[in-house]
C-alpha positions, 0 to 999 in steps of 0.5 A: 475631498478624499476622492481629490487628494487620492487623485492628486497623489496618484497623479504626483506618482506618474513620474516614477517607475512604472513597474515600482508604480504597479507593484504598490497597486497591486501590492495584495497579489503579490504573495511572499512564500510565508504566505503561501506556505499558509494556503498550503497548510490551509488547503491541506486541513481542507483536503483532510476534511474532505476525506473524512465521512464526518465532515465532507458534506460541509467542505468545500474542496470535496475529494472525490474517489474516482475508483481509480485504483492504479497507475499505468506500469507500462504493460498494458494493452489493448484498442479502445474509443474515447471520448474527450468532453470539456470544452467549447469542443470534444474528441472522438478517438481510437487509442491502439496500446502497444496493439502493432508493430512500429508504433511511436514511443510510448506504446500509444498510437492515436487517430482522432477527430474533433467536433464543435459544440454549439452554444445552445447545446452547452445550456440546453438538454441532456439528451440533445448534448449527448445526442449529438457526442453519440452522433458524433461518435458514429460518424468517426467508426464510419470515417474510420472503417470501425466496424460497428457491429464489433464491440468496442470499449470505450473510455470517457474524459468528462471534465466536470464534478462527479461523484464515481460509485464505480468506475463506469459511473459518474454522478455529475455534481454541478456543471462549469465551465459556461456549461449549463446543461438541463436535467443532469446534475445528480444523474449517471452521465455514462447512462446518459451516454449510453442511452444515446448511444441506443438511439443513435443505433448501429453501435456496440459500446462498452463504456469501461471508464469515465474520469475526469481530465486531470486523472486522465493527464496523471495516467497519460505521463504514467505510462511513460513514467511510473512516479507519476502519482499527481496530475494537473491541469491549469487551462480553461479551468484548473483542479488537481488529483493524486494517489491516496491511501486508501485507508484515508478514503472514508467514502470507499469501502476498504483500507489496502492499496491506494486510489486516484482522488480528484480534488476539484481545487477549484472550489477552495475558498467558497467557504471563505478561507481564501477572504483574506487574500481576495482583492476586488478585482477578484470579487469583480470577477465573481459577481460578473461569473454565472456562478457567483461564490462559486469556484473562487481559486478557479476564479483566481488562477484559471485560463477562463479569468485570467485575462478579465483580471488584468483588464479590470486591474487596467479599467481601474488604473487607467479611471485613477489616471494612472495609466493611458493619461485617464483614458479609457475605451469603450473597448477596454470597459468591455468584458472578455476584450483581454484574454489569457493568450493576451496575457501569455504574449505580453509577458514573452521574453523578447517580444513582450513590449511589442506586443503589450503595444499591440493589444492595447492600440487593439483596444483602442488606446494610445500607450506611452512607453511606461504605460507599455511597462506597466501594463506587462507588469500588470500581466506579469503579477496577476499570472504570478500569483496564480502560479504562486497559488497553484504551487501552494495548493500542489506542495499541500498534496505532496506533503501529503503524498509525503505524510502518508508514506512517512517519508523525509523526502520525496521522488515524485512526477506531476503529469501537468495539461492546459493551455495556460501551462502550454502556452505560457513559458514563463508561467511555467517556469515560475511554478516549478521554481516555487514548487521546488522552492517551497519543498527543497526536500522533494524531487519534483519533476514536471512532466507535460502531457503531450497526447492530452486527456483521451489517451489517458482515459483509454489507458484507465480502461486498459489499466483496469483490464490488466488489474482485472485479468491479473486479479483472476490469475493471482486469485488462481494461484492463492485459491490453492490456500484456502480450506473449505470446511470439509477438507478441514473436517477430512484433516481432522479425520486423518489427524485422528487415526493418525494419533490412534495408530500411533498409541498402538504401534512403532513405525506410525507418521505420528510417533505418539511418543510417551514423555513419562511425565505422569502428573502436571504441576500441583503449585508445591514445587520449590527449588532450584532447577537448571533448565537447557533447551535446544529445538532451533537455531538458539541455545538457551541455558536457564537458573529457575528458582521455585518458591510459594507458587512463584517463579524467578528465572536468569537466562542467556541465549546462545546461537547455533551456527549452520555448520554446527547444526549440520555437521556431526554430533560430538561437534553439536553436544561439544558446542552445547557443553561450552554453552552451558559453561559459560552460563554457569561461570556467568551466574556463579555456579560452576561448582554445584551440581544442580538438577537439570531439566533438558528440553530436547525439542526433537522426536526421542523414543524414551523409556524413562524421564531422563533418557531419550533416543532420536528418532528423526532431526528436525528444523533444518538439523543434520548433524551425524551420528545421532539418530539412534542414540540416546541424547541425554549420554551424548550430553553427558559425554560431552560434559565429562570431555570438557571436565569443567563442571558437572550436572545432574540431568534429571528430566528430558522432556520435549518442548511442548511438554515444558509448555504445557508443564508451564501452563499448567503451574499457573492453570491446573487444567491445563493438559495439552501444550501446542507449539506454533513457532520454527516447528509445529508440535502438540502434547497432551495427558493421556489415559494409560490404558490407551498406550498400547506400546508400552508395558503398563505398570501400577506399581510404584515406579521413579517417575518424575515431575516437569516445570516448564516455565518461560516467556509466552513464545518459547516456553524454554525452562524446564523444572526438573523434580526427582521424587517417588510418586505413589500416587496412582498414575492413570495418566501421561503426557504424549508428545504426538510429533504431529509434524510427520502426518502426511508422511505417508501421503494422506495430505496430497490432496491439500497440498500445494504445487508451492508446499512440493517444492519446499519439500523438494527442496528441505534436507528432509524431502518426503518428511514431516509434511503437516510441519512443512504447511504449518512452521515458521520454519517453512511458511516464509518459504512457501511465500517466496515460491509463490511469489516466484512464481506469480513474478514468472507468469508476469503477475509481480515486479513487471515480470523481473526474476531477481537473483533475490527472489530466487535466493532460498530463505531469503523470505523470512517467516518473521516478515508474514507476522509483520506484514499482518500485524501492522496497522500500515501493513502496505508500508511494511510490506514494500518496506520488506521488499526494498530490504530484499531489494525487490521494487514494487509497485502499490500493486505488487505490495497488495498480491505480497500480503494476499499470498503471504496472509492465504500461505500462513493461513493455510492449515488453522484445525488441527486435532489437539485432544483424543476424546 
């Protein structure tokens, strides 16, 4: 009786509209975008499960690397064979890449041939199918004139599941497609072609590549646009593959850059996240496959099943005696009669109907003008929705691609193959309005591969032989860098004499400078202290209060322009004396006459605690007329000029001695203080009978005791203590100025072409030569001479010498630390690149952090004690 009155009430339908008709019928494929932002979402968790080690195994979307580890940037070159296997047919090729003159757009000349494969070798053997590709591939060299005895590189599109160990390796998964081929699955097929390729005799053959068909369609697009980064095929079969971030690659070894990895889409849903939106049509379709709960999103949006799903939708429609008045023909009850070409034709704009009539007169049927309309829009709804689901899968990859660059928005190309999308206008015009529908933030742009898959796969391999010649000259250029223990061991050695010398003699590359600080801190220090410190391009005026081994202290930081820093003295300890001021009358003090502590971060011969002559500036300081003279007058002097306050300046010590001082007031066994900031300088306490150069003397003696105390990277306050010591001084602090080793050229045999022209080019050229491997100051400097260089010789930024990149200093020291410390250090390298405004690809962001991380690495050992 249920059976009757459905009957009824579809007959009592018939007179409607038969678009309205067919829409209610088919109402569970029509997906609203709410829908299918929650495939998306649900294929995104998938992607993710995927990638992770923990859970791959058991998820049905696999993920695979392909080892692919760059996309074309349009230099590439190179002639190569290839070999296209993924169909009823496969292509022999030879792809010349930017090889000759006169060749078309795009760099890329193809001569080619295509080969039939029976029936019987698609389920046959291994070795005859791969007998017969090597046959094959023999008789196009002869065809061609290729001489044989040459050997040829050659790149294979093998368009099945596989797993890639490496680039020239391909565990096959499982077969598709209708193959069924014996005795491969979990086996090499490049072995397997090679071993055909023996017996087939004749041939030298170096397979360099083997990759899918949708990584070949990415990197076809690629070569002629660079934001190509995705690519898809929607044919025969469908998948999709895209640019991931390495660090989210758990089955790859390694965290920097980026890799191709093949989804192999198709299989979403085989664990029944898609049951929900799975009609019976579908379920047909499967139980009827040669793979039944396999493939299940293939099975709803590929070329291969298309056509069944629409003429199982008209079986049923037409047995309910909704279409074709009840009739149904043998024809249309037989699988395969309704293709996918047939539905691409009945949804042409201008002569969809017509043909709708003709497939179906075909089909021996007798359609009604409405049955016509009915069944373009049976047509019109199974292909929407695979366009719908394809979209929905796509926006998850993007959003990801987005995610992981932590990006709002998105400029991106999608390099798309197959039939379906080829052929089928209206298809593809629905899956870009989706697409963009779905991700208004995004620019998406569609880009149809025209060469096909082969070219792809030859411009894999001549990506890969320009990665590898690139990586020998880049690995060249940085081996410059790296110590090997023994010149490190000779650098210590020449430290050593270094610091000898300069205790018995003036005039040494290492002054061995006394500070006439004979005693660290003992923790009893009180007081009030005014500390001043200068050694770069900030001031700092500091109030330290000393109480029960604890310390407070106010500060303010002052800048010192250029034009001060180089131009001449009064103008410099004028600028300071203001500085100073300031401080005072912000805290108060303008009145009192505190003690004063100075850290004068600049070699100063000194023959007391509270005087001290330059010797040299450092750090990018010029200022004139202070060479020679005694620092802490010229202080004074400026003081007394400005006539506002007055100061009793107790202490000049140089910055490594505060440091240690500091340390020391926490750590009593602290004796030596190193600085690694805009300069590089070690101080520690030394026996007094080693110090040659100057008069030793046991009597009592004013002498004085140093408090350094600050924050950890610049150590800047300086506790001056004015007392009698009485106690026996066997002991004091040198400030090696260990900067100046290498001045008399010791060094040459570890310095580099890129360490030479920073010197060149300093205001001190000749000097301070360890300081200019080691300082902050420098080793952004030497990055960017690097960096230079590399773009020069074509190995960075495509060879294009910005007028940024020839700007000195333009590279700053602070972005190595960056670029170091961060955890997304790619990020925040090509962050730092687009503020410089140097554009760069995945590529050029790993050589920056190679050259900058071997630069800032190249001098770890340095002599800190004399024994």
């Amino acid at each position: 009786m249920l059976a009757v009155h459905l009957v009824s009430f579809f007959f009592s339908k018939l007179q409607e509209d038969p678009t309205k008709k067919v829409d209610r019928f088919l109402h569970a494929m029509r997906l609203h975008d709410d829908q299918l932002i929650d495939i998306s979402k649900r294929f995104l968790a998938e992607m993710k499960k995927g990638l992770s080690a923990e859970s791959t195994a058991a998820a049905a979307v696999k993920m695979l690397p392909t080892q692919v580890r760059s996309t074309p940037d349009g230099s590439e070159k190179g002639q190569f064979l290839a070999l296209d296997l993924g169909g009823s047919k496969f292509k022999v090729l030879r792809v010349k890449v930017r090889e000759d003159v006169g060749i078309r757009k795009g760099g890329v000349e193809l001569e080619e041939k295509t080969y039939l494969i029976p029936k019987e070798l698609q389920v046959g053997r291994a070795d005859e199918l791969f007998d017969h590709v090597s046959e094959s591939l023999k008789d196009f060299l002869h065809e061609k004139n290729i001489s044989p005895k040459k050997k040829h590189p050659l790149a294979f599109t093998f368009s099945f599941p596989c797993e890639h160990p490496s680039l020239d390796q391909g565990l096959l998964l499982n077969w598709c497609k209708n193959y069924r081929v014996r005795g491969l699955e979990g086996k090499d097929v490049v072995k397997a072609l090679k071993q055909a390729v023996n017996r087939a005799g004749d041939m030298d053959i170096e397979v360099l590549a083997m990759v899918d068909d949708t990584v070949a369609t990415m990197m076809t697009c690629g070569f002629d646009d660079q934001c190509c980064e995705v690519g898809l095929i929607i044919g025969t079969g469908t998948n999709a593959c895209y640019m991931e971030e390495l660090r989210h690659i758990d089955l790859v070894e390694g965290d920097e850059g980026r890799m191709c990895v093949n989804t192999e889409w198709g299989a979403f849903g085989d664990d029944g996240a898609l049951d929900d939106f799975i009609t019976e049509f579908d379920r047909d379709v499967d139980a009827a496959s040669l793979n039944p709960g396999k493939q299940i999103f293939e099975k709803m949006v590929s070329g291969m099943y298309l056509g069944e799903l629409v003429r199982l939708v008209l079986l049923k429609m037409a047995k309910l005696g909704l279409l074709f008045d009840g009739h149904v023909s043998d024809a249309l009850r037989t699988k395969g009669k309704i293709t996918t070409a047939d539905v691409a034709a009945m949804e042409e704009y201008r002569s969809g109907l017509k043909n709708t009539k003709d497939i179906l007169t075909h089909l021996h049927l007798s359609p009604s003008p409405d049955d016509c309309i009915a069944v373009q829009q049976v047509s019109t709804i199974v292909s929407f929705r695979s366009s719908n689901l394809v979209a929905a899968g796509l926006t998850a990859i993007l959003t990801r691609i987005r995610q992981n660059r932590n990006l709002r928005g998105l400029r991106i190309t999608v390099g798309v193959d197959g039939t379906v999308y080829k052929t089928h206008p209206q298809y593809s015009k629905r899956l870009h309005k989706v697409v963009r529908r779905l991700l208004p933030d995004c620019q998406v742009r569609f880009v149809l591969s025209e060469s096909g898959s082969s070219k792809g796969a030859a411009l894999v391999a001549a990506v890969a032989q320009r990665l590898t010649s690139q990586r020998r000259k880049v690995d060249e250029a940085l081996s410059l860098f790296p110590l090997k223990q023994q010149q490190l061991q000779l650098v210590r050695s020449r430290m050593r004499e270094g610091l000898e010398d300069g205790l018995k003699s003036r005039g040494c590359t290492i002054k061995m400078l006394p500070s006439f600080v004979y005693h660290t801190p003992n923790g009893t220090e009180r007081g009030k202290y005014l500390a001043l410190d200068l050694g770069g391009t900030n001031f700092r005026a500091m109030l330290v209060r000393f109480k029960r081994q604890k310390s407070r202290l106010y500060h303010k930081i002052y800048t010192i322009p250029l034009e001060i820093m180089q131009g001449t003295g009064e103008e410099l300890f004028d600028h300071l004396a203001q500085c100073v001021c300031d401080f005072l009358d912000y805290m108060g003090l303008k009145k009192a006459r505190l003690p004063t502590g100075f850290t004068f971060s600049f070699p100063c011969e000194q023959s007391g605690i509270d005087t001290g002559t330059l010797v040299s500036w450092t750090k990018g300081f010029k200022a004139t007329d202070c060479v020679g003279q005694d620092v802490v007058s010229m202080l004074r002097e400026a003081i007394k000029r400005r006539n506002e306050f007055d100061l009793d300046i107790v202490a000049l010590v140089n910055d490594t001695v505060g440091t240690m001082m500091s340390c020391a007031y926490e750590d009593p066994q602290c004796e030596i203080g190193m600085i690694a900031g805009t300069g590089s300088n070690l101080c520690y306490m030394e026996e007094l009978k080693n110090i040659k150069k100057i008069e030793q003397s046991n009597g009592s003696t004013n002498t004085n005791k140093g408090k350094l105390e600050g924050e950890e990277d610049e150590n800047a306050a300086v506790e001056a203590v004015k007392s009698d010591v009485t106690a026996e001084k066997s002991k004091m602090c040198i400030n090696t100025e260990w900067g100046g080793l290498g001045d008399d050229r010791c060094l040459d045999d570890i310095i580099t072409p890129y360490d030479t022209e920073v010197d060149i080019q300093s205001i001190n050229p000749g000097k301070q030569r360890f300081e200019k491997l080691t300082s902050g100051m420098y080793l952004g400097e030497i990055v960017r001479q690097v960096l230079l260089d590399l773009t020069r010789r074509g190995l960075l930024f495509k060879g294009h010498v910005s007028e940024t990149l020839k700007t000195p200093g333009i590279f700053e020291t602070k972005y190595l630390s960056q670029i170091e410390s961060d955890r997304l250090a790619l990020l925040q390298v090509r962050s730092i690149l687009q503020q410089l405004g140097l554009h760069s690809t995945c590529d050029d962001s790993i050589i920056v952090k190679e050259g900058s991380v071997q630069s800032a690495e190249s001098l770890k050992t340095k002599e800190h004690t004399r024994q």
